[in-house]
N, C-alpha and C positions, 0 to 999 in steps of 0.2 A: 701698408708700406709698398707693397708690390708697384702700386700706381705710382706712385712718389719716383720710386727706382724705377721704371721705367721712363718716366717724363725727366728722370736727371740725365739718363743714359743718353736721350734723343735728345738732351742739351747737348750733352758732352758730343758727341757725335757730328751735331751741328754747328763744333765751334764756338757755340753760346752759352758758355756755365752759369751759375747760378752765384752770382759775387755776392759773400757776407765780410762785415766782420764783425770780433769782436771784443766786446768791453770786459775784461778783467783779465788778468792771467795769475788766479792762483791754482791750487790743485785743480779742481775743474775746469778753469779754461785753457789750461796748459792738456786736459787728456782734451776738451770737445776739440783745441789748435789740431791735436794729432790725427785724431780723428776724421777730422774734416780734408783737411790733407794730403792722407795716406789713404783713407777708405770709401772714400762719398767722390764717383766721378758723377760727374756734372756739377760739383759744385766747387768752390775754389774762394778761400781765405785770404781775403787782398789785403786784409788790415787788420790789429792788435792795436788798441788803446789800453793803457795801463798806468797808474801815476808811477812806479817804479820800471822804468823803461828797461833793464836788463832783466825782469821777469817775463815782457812781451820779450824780448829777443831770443831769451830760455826757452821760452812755447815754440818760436820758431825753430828754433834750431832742433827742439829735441822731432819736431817733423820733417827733419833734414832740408828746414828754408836756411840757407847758409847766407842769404845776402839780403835780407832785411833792412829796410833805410828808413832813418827817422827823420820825420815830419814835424813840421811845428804852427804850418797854415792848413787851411781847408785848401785853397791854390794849391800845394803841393801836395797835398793828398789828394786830389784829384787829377793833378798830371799822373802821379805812380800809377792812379787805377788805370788811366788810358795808355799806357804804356807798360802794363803789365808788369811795375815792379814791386815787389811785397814793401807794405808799411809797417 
């Protein structure tokens, strides 16, 4: 992991994180949201699919993302990523 963590730092560093998201938000993807969020710099959670939309909103929020916006095209989930707003 050392290597991992180091190549995320000289992401983060360089301005260039490491964008995921992810697909589910039950118990587990609600701790990996947090996780991802709060303790992994260089990498950065741009997006939450989930068929019940206020359990991705729950994931965010309990990572303190407070302004989360739902989507319902790939066009607008791809403007939010380039504009750096949580989906």
């Amino acid at each position: 992991m050392i290597i991992i963590d180091k190549a995320l730092a000289r992401r983060q560093a360089d301005g260039n994180p490491v964008r995921v998201a992810l697909v589910g938000a039950g118990f587990m993807g609600k701790g990996i949201a947090l996780q991802i969020c709060k303790f992994v710099p260089g990498m950065e959670l741009v997006a939450i699919a989930n068929r019940d939309i206020e359990k991705a909103r729950k994931a965010y929020y309990q990572a303190d993302v407070l302004d989360p916006k739902k989507v319902s095209t790939l066009d607008e989930l791809e403007y939010n990523i380039r504009n750096d707003i949580y989906s």
